[in-house]
KOLSEPA-130500 format. One record per residue (C-alpha): x, y, z. Coordinates in steps of 0.001 Angstrom, whole numbers, plus 500000, padded with zeros to 6 digits. Layout:
N
XYZ;...
//
This chain:
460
812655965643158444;811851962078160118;813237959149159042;810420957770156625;810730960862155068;814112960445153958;813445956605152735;810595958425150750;813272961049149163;815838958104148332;813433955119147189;809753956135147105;809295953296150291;807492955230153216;806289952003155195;806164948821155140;804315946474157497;804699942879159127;803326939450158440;799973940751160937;800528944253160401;801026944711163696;801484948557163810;799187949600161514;799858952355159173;797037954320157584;796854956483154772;794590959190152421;794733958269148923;793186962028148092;795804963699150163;799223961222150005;799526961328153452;800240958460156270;800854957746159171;800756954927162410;797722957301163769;794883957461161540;794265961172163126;797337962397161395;795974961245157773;791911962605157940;792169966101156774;789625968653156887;788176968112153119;787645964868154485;785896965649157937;782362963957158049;782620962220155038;781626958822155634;782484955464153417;779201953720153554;780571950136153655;783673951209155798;781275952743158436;778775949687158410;781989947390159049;783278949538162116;779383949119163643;779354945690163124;783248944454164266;783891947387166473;786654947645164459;788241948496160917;788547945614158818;789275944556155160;791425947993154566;788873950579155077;788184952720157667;784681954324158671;786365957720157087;786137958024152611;789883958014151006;791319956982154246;792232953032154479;795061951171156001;798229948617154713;797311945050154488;799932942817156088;803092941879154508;803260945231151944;804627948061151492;803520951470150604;805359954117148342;804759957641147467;804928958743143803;806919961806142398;803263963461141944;802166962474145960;799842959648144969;800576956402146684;801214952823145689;800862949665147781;803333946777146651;802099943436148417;805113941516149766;805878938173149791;803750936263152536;805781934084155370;803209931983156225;803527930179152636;807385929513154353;806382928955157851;802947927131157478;804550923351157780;807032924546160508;807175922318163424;808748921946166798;808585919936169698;806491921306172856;810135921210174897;811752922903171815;808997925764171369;809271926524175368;812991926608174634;812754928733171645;810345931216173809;812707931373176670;815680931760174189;814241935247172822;812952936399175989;816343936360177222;817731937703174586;815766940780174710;816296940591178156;820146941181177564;819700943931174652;818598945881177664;820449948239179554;821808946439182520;819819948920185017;816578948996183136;813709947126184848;810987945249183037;807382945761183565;805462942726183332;801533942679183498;800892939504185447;796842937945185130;798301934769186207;797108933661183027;799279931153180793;800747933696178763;802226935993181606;803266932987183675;804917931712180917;806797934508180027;807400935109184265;809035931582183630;811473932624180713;812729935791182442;816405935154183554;816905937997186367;813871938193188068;815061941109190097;814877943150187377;810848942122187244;808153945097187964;804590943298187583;801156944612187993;797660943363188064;794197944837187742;791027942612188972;787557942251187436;785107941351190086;782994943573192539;786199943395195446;788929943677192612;791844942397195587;789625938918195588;789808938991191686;791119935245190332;793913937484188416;795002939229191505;795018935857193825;797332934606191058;799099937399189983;800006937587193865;800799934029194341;803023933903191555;804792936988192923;805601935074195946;807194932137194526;809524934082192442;810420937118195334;809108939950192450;808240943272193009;804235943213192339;801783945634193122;797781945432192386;796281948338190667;792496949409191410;790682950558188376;787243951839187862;787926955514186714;788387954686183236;785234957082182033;787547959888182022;789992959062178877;787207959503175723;789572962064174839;792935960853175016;791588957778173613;790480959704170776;794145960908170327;795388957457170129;793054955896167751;790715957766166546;787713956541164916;789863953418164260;788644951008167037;785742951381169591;786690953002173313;786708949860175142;790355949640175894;790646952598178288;790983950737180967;794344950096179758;794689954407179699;794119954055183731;796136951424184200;798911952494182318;798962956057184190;798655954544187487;802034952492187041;803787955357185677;803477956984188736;806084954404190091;808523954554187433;811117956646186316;812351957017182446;811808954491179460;811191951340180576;811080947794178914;807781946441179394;807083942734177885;803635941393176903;802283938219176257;799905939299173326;799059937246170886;800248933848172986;796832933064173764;795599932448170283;798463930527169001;798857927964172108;794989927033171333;792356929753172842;790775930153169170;788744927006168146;788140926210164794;785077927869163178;783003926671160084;782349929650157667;779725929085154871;779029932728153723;780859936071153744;778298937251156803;780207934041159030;783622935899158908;782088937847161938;782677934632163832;786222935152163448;786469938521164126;785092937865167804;783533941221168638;782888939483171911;779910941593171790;781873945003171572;779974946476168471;776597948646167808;774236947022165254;774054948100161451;771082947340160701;770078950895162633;771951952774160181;770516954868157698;772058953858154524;772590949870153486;775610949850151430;776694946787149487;779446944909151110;781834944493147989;784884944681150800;783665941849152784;782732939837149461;785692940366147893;787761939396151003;785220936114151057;785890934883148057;789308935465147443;789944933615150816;786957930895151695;789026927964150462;792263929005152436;789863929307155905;788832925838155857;792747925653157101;792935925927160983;796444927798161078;795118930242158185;791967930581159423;793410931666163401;796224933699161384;793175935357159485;791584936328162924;794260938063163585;794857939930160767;791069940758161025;791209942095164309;794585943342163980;793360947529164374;791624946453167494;794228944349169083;797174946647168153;795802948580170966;797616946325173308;801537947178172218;800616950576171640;799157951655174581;801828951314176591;804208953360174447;802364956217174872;803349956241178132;807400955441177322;807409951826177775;808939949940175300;806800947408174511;808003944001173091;806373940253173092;807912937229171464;804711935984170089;804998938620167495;807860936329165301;805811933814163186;808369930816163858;807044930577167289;803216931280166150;803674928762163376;805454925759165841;802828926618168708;799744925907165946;801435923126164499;800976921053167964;798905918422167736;795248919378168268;794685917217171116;797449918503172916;796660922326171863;792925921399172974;792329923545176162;796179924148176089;796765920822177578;800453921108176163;801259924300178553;798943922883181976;801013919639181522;804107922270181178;803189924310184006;802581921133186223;806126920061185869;808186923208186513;806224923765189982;803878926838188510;800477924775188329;798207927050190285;794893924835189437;796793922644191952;797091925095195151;792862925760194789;793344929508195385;790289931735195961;789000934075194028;786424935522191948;785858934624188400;783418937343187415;783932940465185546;782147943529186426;784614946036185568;782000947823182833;779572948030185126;781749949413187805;783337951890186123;779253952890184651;778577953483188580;781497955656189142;781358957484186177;777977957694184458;778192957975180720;777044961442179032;774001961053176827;775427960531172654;774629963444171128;771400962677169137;771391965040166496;775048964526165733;774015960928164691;770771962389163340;771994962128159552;773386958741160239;771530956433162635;767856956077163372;767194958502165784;765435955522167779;768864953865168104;770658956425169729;767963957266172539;767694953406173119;771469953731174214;771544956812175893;768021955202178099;769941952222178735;773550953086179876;771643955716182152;771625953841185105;768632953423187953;768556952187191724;768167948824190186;771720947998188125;773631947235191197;770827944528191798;771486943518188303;775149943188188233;774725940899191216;772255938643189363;773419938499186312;777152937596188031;775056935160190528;776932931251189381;773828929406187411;770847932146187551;773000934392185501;774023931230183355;770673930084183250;769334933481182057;771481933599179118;770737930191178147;767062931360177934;768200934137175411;767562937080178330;770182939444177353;771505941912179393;770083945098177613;771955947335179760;775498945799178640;774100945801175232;773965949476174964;776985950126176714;778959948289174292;777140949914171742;777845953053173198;781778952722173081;781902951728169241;779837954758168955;781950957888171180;784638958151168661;782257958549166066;780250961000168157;784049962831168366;784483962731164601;781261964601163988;
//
């Protein structure tokens, strides 16, 4: 008997989530059953059963969004509630108080909020056992330098980067990654990847038809660090930091169709209007109108884009567990979301508040004019090394126009000409200059269509 099981014996409580739902829980309301992985909750009464709006959602974000999953009966817990099993196995959700209402006003000084930051990294830091190191992922990005910063024994650091361009070792995020490493004496090692084709399946085990397959990358990473560590070990992320300090820009919704601004699929979704059936979108109505005077708020509306995308993004903290690192970032507590998007918005405007920050405590790398490549190629790299296997067209027979599917499966097979087109379309102002004509990369297209796809294709 596991722990939630006992709550459930004693008080009918069998989870509860946070103020973003950060670990989302899913559960069956035909069968009572839940769980953190939605593979533990679809039984086999419900195997191929589709919810029509819950599917068309999952196409279009990439992700599950407004409760519902692509699967019937099977849904998740909205943030801040809790859910509770009956004496007869049904369940109830009891929505819990919400902390932004507390928070939303909250307000520090920039010195203050780097204080606060650096105040629970340490902290953690010292909850540690005094041996353990810390893994660190290190872009050289804001985030992980920040949180490079706040880390009091820097002996203790392991940090790891993975690059995006053609020669990953000349990627901008190893140049950095490697620079920062230098100044601060850490242990640092750059990781190749490219081989990321081979995890469908232990993807699947992880999430399910939950979220599309683009994260793997993360599975190859993940593995290839483990190979120089022993045990559990602490591992400290910087998710999340990017949209509070001012990455997410304010976005004017007018209909229920604009809340796919917010959900930025940053293109990582198939297209619904290929499916079969055209259900009505009561969900994403419903979730409009309840909520279309609270998103004209900035901090709600970024909050709400997280919350959105929160099945997708979870993918970040859990990852890494999965390979016994305990995962933990301080951009998780809403005082330090809620004091980082209460800034001014000319100081959070291109995160002017942290470069300025950066600048004075010696770590302003913009300053040094490192080289390095800015482009990412690391789909198309990984489609050379490992070509994709044709979706299964009669699997999606009942479901998608059969069109649809052999449009992917043409387009993510590759010819003589893709590495021609990678260089192009990477190529500073033609490739620019292509997109501003509307010339989409078609190849791309179906690739990304092709990952929201494969864990559907697994379902079946």
């Amino acid at each position: 008997m596991n722990r939630n099981d006992k709550i459930a014996n004693k008080t009918g409580l069998i989870f509860k989530t946070d103020w973003l739902a950060s670990n989302p829980v899913f559960y069956n309301l035909k069968t009572g059953s839940a769980s953190h992985n939605i593979n533990e909750v679809i039984s086999s009464n419900t195997k191929s059963i589709f919810h029509q709006e819950g599917l068309h959602n999952f196409i279009n974000f990439g992700y599950s969004v407004f409760g519902q999953t692509p699967i019937k009966d099977v849904c998740f817990l909205p943030p801040s509630s809790s859910l509770h099993r009956n004496q007869d196995r049904s369940l109830r959700i009891e929505k819990l108080k919400d902390p932004y209402d507390k928070y939303c006003d909250y307000r520090l000084s920039e010195s203050d909020i780097f204080e606060l930051i650096r105040e629970k990294v340490q902290k953690w830091e010292k909850s540690l056992p005094s041996n353990q190191e810390i893994v660190l992922p290190l872009s050289g990005g804001f985030d992980s330098r920040l949180l490079l910063w706040c880390i009091k024994d820097k002996s203790r650091l392991r940090s790891y980067t993975y690059g995006l361009s053609n020669n990953q070792k000349n990627s901008i995020e190893v140049v950095r990654a490697q620079r920062l490493a230098e100044k601060f004496s850490i242990k640092w090692k750059h990781i190749q990847l490219g081989d990321f084709h081979n995890y469908f399946s232990e993807w699947n085990d992880m999430f399910g038809v939950s979220i599309q397959a683009h994260g793997m990358y993360h599975i190859e990473f993940y593995k290839k660090i483990r190979k120089d560590l022993l045990g559990e070990t602490a591992f400290l992320s910087g998710i999340f930091g990017d949209v509070w300090a001012g990455s997410v820009p304010f976005s004017k919704l007018s209909r229920a169709e604009d809340l796919l601004k917010i959900g930025y699929t940053h293109g990582i979704r198939a297209n619904p209007k290929h499916l079969q059936i055209k259900p009505q979108l009561e969900l994403q109505n419903t979730f409009w109108e309840n909520n279309k005077k609270l998103l004209t708020n900035y901090q709600f509306q970024t909050i709400t884009t997280v919350r959105l995308k929160i099945i997708l993004i979870s993918y970040l903290m859990k990852t890494p567990s999965f390979f016994n690192f305990k995962s933990w970032t301080p951009y998780l507590d809403i005082d330090v979301a809620m004091a980082m998007m209460n800034l001014p918005k000319k100081r959070r405007y291109n995160r002017l508040w942290q470069k300025e920050f950066f600048s004075k405590v010696g770590l302003d790398l913009d300053k040094e004019n490192l080289k390095g490549r800015y482009e990412n190629t690391l789909d198309r790299q990984a489609m050379i090394n490992l070509p994709l296997k044709p979706l299964d067209v009669q699997k999606f027979s009942t479901i998608f126009n059969k069109q649809y599917i052999e449009w992917i499966n043409q387009k993510t097979h590759l010819t003589e000409l893709f590495p021609l087109q990678t260089r192009i379309s990477n190529t500073p102002k033609v490739g620019g200059f292509l997109r501003l004509l509307g010339i989409r990369d078609k190849n791309m297209e179906a690739y990304y269509s092709y990952m929201c796809l494969k864990p559907l294709e697994h379902y079946l």
